[in-house]
N, C-alpha and C positions, 0 to 999 in steps of 0.2 A: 504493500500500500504506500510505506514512505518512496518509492521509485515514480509509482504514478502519481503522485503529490508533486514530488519535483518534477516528472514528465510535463506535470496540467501547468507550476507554475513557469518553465521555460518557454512552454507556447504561450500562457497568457503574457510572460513581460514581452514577449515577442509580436503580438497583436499591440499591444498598450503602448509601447515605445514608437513602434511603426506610426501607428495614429498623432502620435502625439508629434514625431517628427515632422510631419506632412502639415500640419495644425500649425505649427511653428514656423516652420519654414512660408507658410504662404501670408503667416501673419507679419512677419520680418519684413519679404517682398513689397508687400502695401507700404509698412511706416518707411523702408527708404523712399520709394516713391513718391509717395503724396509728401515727405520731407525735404525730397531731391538732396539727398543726402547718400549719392551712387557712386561716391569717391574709394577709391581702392582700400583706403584706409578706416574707413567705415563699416563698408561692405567685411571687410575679414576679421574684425569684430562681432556685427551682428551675427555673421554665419556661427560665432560658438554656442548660441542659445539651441542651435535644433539639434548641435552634438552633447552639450553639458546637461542640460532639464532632464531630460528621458533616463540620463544613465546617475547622476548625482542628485538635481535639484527637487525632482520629482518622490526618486523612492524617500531622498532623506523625508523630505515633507510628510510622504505615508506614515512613516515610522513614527515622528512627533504627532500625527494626529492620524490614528488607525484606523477609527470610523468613515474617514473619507475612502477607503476602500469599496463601501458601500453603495456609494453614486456614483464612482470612477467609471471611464469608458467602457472598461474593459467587463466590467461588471454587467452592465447593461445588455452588453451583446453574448453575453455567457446566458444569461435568462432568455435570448431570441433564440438560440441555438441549441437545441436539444443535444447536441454529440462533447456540446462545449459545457454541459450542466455539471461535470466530474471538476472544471475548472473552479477556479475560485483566483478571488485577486491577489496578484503574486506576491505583492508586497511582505505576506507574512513569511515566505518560503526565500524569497529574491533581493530583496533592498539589502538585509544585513550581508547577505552574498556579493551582490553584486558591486556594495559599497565597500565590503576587504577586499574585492578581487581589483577593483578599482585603486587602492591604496600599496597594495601590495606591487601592482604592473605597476603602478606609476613609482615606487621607491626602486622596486629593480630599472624601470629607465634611467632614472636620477642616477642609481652606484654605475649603472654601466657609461655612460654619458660620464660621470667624474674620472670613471678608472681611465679613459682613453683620454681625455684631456691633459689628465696628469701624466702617463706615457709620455705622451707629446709633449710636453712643457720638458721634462727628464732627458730626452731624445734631443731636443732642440737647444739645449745648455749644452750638450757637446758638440755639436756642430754649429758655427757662425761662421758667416759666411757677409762676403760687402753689402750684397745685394739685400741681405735682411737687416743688416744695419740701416741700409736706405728705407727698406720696407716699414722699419719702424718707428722713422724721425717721421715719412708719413702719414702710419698711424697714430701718431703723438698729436700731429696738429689737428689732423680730424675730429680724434679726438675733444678737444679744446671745441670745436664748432661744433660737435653733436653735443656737447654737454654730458662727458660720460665719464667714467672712471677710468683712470690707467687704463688701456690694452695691453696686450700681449700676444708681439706676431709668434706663429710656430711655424716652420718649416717644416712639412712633412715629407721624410724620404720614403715613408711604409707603403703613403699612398703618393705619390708622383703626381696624382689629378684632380685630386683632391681639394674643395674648396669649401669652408662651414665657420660658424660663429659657436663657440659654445660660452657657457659662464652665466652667470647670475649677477653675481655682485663686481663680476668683472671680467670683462668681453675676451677672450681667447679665440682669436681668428688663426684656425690651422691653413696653411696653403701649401700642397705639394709643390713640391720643387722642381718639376719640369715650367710649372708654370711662369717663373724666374726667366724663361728663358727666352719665351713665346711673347709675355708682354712689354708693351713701353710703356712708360712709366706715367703717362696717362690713366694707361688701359688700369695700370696697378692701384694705382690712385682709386678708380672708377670701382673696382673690386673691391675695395678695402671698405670704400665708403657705404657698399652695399651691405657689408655685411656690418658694418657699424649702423646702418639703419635699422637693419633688421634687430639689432642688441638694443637700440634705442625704443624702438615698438614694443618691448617685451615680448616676441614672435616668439623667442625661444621656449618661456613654461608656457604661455597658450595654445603651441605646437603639439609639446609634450603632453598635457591635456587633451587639446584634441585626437591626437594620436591613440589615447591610450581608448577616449569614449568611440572612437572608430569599431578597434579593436575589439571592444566588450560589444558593439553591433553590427559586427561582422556581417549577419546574418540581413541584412537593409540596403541592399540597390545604392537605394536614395540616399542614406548616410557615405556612401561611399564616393556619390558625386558630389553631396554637400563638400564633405570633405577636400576634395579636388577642387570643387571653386572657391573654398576658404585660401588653402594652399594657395592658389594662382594669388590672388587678391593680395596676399601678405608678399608675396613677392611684387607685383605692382609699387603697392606703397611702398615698400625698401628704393623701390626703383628710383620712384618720385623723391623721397625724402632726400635721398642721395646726389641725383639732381641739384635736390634745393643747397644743399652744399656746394656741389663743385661746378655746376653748371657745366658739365660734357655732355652731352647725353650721346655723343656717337662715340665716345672713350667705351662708355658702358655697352652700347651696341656690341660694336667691334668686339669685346674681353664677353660677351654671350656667343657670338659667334666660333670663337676661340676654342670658350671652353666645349662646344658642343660638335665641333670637330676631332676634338681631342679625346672626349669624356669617356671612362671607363667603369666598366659596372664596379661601384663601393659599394661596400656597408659603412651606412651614413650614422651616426649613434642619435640614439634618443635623446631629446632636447637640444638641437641643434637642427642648425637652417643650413641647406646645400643654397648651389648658384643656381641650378638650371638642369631640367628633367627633359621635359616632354617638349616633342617638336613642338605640339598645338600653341603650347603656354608660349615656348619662344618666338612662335612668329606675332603672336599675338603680342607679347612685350617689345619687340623691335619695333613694331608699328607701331606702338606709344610712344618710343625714346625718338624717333624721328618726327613724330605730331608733336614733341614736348612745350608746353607753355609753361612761361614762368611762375602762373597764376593759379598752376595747379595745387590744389588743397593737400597739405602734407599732416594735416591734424585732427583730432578725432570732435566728433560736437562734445557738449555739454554731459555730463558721466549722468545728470537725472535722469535724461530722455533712456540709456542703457538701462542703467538700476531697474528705473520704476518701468521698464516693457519686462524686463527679466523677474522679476517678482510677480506682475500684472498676471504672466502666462503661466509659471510656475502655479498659482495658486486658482487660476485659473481650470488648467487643464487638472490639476486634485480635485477638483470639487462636480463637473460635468456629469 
């Protein structure tokens, strides 16, 4: 009996999250719109609401008020459905489940994500080389115009193609070392600052976040494109903000072209930003950095309008 318990509640979080994704996501759609608020850096914010609710914000809420299991979606359609009457709302079998497995993926992202950064930082103290002394009076001034803490360039010999930001409380930019060779000092510039935009957006733990709410719904089409057009989005914004720094924007072109003639299948670590995936995204991004205006929005609105939509649906979609 406890196996079809847990069988009834994986299909019901599996119905309930579905719903609730699609709820969310069309609700997002509307407030950019009628806000015209459809700037890169907006957009890959709001997209964490239809990955976070369903998997964090949602069960925790069940759990602090149990009775709302009651009028929940999923409940509803368990009473329409004679085959789904064994179901019941998942929340008493799935929330504390799915909120350790949630904690857990996400602390083993975090140590694996540190243990490589620190390799590399260990790796890159024996090796100095001119061209990373330059790389890094670079990143020092950048630095200073993004508003950030210290960097830290690494030179990665493991991966030769290698391009990502990691760090929290201070940005760790690894770049393989063929890439040394390939750029001018533009193009270096133009990479550096990207991935200083992307450590300035906090891309990295909301990556990491998203990544992990992916993960836990695997099993969702739809989570899987959200996910994709969050990703494109946060790279956009890095693009732009990076721009708003150094004003290249064919530096940046060129150093996507670069790396994606070059690029070699990595494992990229958890909580960390690469340069550049998918042809679709890069054509798509090259055709911004050549339309680029100065006037383009590099900041997010007003944190009410997030907060109070994020609470709004959350408590929202408990109570339905």
């Amino acid at each position: 009996m406890t196996s079809l318990n847990w069988l009834s509640a994986v299909i019901s979080f599996a119905l309930e999250s579905s719903i609730e994704v699609i709820i969310v996501i069309l609700v997002i759609k509307a407030v950019i719109r009628m806000k015209g608020l459809d700037n890169p850096v907006t957009t890959s914010r709001f997209l964490l609401l239809p990955l976070i609710i369903p998997v964090i914000f949602s069960p925790a809420f069940h759990l602090m008020f149990p009775r709302l299991g009651q009028t929940a979606i999923i409940a509803q359609i368990e009473k329409a459905f004679a085959f789904l009457e064994v179901i019941r709302s998942y929340e008493s079998y799935i929330a504390p489940f799915l909120i350790l497995a949630f904690l857990l993926l996400l602390a083993y992202n975090l140590l694996t994500g540190f243990a490589i950064s620190l390799r590399e930082i260990r790796s890159n103290n024996q090796s100095r080389i001119p061209a990373h002394w330059e790389g890094q009076k670079i990143l020092n001034r950048l630095a200073e115009s993004f508003s950030v803490s210290c960097p830290l360039l690494t030179i990665s010999a493991r991966h030769p193609k290698a391009a990502y930001v990691l760090g929290w409380n201070r940005p760790i930019i690894t770049l393989g070392n063929e890439w040394l060779r390939v750029l001018d000092m533009e193009e270096f510039e133009a990479v550096l600052a990207h991935e200083l935009a992307h450590f300035k957006h906090s891309d990295n733990w909301q990556l990491l976040i998203a990544k992990t709410c992916r993960d836990l719904m695997f099993f969702n089409p739809l989570v899987h494109y959200i996910y994709n057009q969050y990703h494109e989005a946060c790279e956009q914004a890095a693009d732009d903000l990076a721009l708003h720094i150094t004003q290249k924007p064919l530096a940046l072109a060129s150093s996507l072209l670069k790396f994606w003639r070059m690029q070699q299948a990595i494992v990229i670590p958890a909580g960390s930003i690469g340069f550049v995936y998918h042809p679709q995204q890069l054509e798509r991004r090259i055709q911004r950095l050549c339309n680029y205006s100065q006037e383009t929005e590099t900041t997010s609105p007003d944190n009410r309008l997030f907060y109070s939509l994020s609470i709004t649906l959350t408590v929202v979609l408990s109570i339905i």
